[in-house]
C-alpha positions in Angstrom: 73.2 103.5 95.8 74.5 103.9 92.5 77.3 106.4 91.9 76.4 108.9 88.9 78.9 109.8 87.0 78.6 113.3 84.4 79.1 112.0 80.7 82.3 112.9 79.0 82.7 113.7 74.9 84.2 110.5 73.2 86.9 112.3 71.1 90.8 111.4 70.8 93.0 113.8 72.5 96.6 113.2 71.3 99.4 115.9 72.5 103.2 115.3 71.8 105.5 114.8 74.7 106.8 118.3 75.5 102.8 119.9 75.2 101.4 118.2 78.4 100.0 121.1 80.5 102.0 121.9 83.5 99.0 121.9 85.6 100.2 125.5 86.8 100.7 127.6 83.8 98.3 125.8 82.2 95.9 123.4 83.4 95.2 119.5 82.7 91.5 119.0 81.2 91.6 114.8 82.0 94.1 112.2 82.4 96.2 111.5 79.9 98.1 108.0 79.4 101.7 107.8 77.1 101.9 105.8 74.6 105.3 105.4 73.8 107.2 104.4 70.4 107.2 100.9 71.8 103.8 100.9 72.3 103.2 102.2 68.8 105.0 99.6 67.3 102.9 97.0 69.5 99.7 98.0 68.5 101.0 98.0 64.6 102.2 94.4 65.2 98.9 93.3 66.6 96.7 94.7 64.5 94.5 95.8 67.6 90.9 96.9 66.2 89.7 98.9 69.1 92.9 101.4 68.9 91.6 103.2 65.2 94.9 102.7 62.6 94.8 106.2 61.9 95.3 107.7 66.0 97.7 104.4 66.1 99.9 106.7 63.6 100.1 109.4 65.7 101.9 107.9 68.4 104.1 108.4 70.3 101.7 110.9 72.1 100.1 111.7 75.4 96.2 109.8 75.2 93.2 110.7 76.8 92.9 107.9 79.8 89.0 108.2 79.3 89.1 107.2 75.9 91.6 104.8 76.4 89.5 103.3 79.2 86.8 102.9 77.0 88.3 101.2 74.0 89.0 98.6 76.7 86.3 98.5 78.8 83.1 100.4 77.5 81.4 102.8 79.7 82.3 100.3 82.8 86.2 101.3 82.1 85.2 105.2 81.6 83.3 105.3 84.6 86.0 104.2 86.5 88.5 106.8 85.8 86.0 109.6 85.9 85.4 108.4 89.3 89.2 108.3 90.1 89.6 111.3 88.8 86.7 112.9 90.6 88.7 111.4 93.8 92.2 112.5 93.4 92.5 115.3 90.1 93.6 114.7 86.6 96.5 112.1 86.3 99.0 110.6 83.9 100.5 107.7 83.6 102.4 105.4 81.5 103.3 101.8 80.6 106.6 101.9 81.4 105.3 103.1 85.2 104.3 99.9 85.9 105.7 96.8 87.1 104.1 93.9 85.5 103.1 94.5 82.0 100.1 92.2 81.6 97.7 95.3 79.6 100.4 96.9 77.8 104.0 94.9 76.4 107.1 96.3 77.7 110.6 94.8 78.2 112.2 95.9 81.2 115.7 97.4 80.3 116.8 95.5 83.9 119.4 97.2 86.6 121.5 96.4 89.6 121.4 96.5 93.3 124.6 95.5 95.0 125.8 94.0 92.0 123.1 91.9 91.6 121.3 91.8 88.2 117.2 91.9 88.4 115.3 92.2 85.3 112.4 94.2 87.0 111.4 95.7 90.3 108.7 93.2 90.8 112.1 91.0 90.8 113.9 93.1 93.5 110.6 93.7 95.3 109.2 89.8 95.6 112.6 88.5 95.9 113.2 90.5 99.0 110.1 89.3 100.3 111.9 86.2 102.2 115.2 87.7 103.0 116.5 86.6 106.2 114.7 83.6 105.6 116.3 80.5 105.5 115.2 79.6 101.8 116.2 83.1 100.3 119.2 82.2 98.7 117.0 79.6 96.9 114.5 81.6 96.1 117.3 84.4 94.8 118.2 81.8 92.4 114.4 81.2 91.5 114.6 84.9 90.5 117.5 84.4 88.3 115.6 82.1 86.0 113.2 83.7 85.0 112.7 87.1 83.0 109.0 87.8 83.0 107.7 90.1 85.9 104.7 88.4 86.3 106.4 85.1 86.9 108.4 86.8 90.0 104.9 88.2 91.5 104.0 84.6 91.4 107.3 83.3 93.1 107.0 85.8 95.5 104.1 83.6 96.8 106.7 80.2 96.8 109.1 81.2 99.4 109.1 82.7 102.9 107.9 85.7 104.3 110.3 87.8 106.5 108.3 89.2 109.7 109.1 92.9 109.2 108.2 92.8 105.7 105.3 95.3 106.5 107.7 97.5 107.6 110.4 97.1 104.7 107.7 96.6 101.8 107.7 100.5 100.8 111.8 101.1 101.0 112.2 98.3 99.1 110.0 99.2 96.2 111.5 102.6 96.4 114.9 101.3 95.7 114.2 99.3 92.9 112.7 102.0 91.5 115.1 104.6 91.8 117.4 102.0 90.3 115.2 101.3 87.3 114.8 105.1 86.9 118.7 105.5 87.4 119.5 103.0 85.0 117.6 103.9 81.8 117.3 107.2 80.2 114.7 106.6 78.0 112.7 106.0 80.8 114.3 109.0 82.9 112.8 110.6 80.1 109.2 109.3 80.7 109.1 110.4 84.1 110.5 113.5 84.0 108.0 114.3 80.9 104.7 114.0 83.5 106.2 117.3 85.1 104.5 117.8 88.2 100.9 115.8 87.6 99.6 113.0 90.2 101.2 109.3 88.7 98.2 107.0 89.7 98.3 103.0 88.9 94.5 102.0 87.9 94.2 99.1 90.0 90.6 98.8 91.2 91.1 95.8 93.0 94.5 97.2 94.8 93.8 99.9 98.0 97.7 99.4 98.8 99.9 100.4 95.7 96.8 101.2 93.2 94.2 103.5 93.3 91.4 101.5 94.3 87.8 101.0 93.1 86.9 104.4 93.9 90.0 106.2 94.1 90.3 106.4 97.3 93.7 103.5 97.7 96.8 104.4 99.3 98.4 104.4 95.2 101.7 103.8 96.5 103.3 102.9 93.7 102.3 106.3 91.9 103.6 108.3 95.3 106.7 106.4 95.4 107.3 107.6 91.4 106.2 110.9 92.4 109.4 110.6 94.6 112.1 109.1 92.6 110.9 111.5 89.9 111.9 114.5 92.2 115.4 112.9 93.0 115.5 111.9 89.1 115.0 115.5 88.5 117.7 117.0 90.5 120.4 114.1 89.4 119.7 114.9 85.8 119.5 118.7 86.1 122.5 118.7 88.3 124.8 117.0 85.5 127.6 118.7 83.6 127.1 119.4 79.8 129.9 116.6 78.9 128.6 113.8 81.2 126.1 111.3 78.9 122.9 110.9 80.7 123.0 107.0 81.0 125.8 107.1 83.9 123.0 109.5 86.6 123.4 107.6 89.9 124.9 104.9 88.6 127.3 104.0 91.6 124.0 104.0 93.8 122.1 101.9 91.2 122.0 98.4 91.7 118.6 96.8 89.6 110.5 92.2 81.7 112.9 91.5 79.5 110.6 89.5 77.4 108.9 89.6 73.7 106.4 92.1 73.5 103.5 90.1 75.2 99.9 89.3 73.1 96.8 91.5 75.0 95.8 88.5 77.9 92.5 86.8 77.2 91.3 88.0 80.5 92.0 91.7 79.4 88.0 92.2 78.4 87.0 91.0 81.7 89.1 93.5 84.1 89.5 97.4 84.3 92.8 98.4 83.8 95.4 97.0 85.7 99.1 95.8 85.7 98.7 92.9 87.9 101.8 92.0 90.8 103.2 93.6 94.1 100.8 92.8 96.5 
């Protein structure tokens, strides 16, 4: 049987960075996506009909995710959040969460891990996939070559698979984040602006580290965030006046560095989704 879902008003809701609720104090109507100054000048390069010139001026802001949903994906793509939402509260999110950037460009600043330089966490993440496997140095090197996330989601596939992955898959991903997070504090600065709210991935065919179809997926990827921001938050609070931001937890940190991608011709098809991990 069909799931009904209550009809929500089609109007833009922009805030500034520092005016997302709290969700204590004051409370969070829907879920609200950032659109960052990259983003903005994305959308300006592309000419994107669908995102209206004048709300593109506006930006960088926090977005409604419903209406964002269904500039993309018509009442199919706003169904699918008010369902999420129904499941698990009002949620933010932002490009710059994700991974693979295959909805929205981004260039992954990059980081270390044991001095080794990745360019993304979906590098660190598949790469570690076949350690202690006898082609892993080879498929280190593979990793190396190439700068585009969604590229190392597909290498991940190549090379071998070590038998307690299962087991290693969620500290892994937890490390490359807190490095990416670590290393960047323009994205530090992201993070720590959702305050308190639910991070949720929209990845409707993804119960591990998205959200699901109906909101019901592990979102792994969103709880891990939800941890790193915590540690984030004490690192950056903790810091003395005189100590520039950038060097946070950078003797723990180890690691898309790309041209702002076009929108994939496979976009109109799918609901929102970054793609990679699994």
């Amino acid at each position: 049987m069909a799931r009904r879902v209550a009809k929500v008003k089609r109007s833009w809701h922009l805030l500034p960075c520092e005016e997302l609720p709290d969700g204590v104090n004051t409370p969070l109507h829907e879920p609200m996506i950032w659109f960052s100054a990259d983003q903005k000048r994305w959308l300006n390069d592309n000419h994107h009909a669908w995102f209206p010139p004048s709300e593109v001026a506006q930006l960088p802001a926090w977005v409604s995710q419903y209406e964002i949903s269904r500039l993309l994906f018509g009442d199919k793509g706003l169904q699918h959040i008010q369902v999420v939402s129904a499941a698990i509260g009002n949620f933010v999110w932002a490009p710059e969460l994700s991974n693979v950037h295959s909805t929205w460009a981004y260039n992954e600043p990059g980081f270390e891990i044991d001095g080794v330089h990745w360019y993304s966490v979906e590098h660190y993440f598949q790469c570690m996939k076949s350690k202690g496997m006898s082609d892993h140095a080879e498929a280190l090197q593979a990793f190396q070559n190439t700068t585009d996330p969604f590229h190392a989601y597909q290498l991940g596939r190549k090379y071998g698979l070590s038998a307690d992955w299962e087991q290693r898959k969620e500290s892994v991903m937890y490390e490359g984040l807190l490095a990416k997070f670590r290393a960047s504090a323009d994205l530090r600065k992201i993070l720590l602006s959702t305050k308190d709210h639910p991070l949720v991935q929209i990845k409707p065919d993804d119960e591990c580290w998205g959200a699901g179809a109906y909101g019901k997926g592990k979102n792994l990827l969103g709880r891990l965030l939800g941890q790193v921001r915590s540690i984030v938050r004490q690192e950056t609070e903790g810091l003395p006046q005189n100590v520039p931001t950038e060097e946070v937890g950078r003797e723990g940190a180890g690691v898309d560095d790309e041209p702002a991608r076009r929108m994939p011709h496979r976009l109109a098809h799918r609901p929102p989704s970054e793609g990679g991990t699994p």
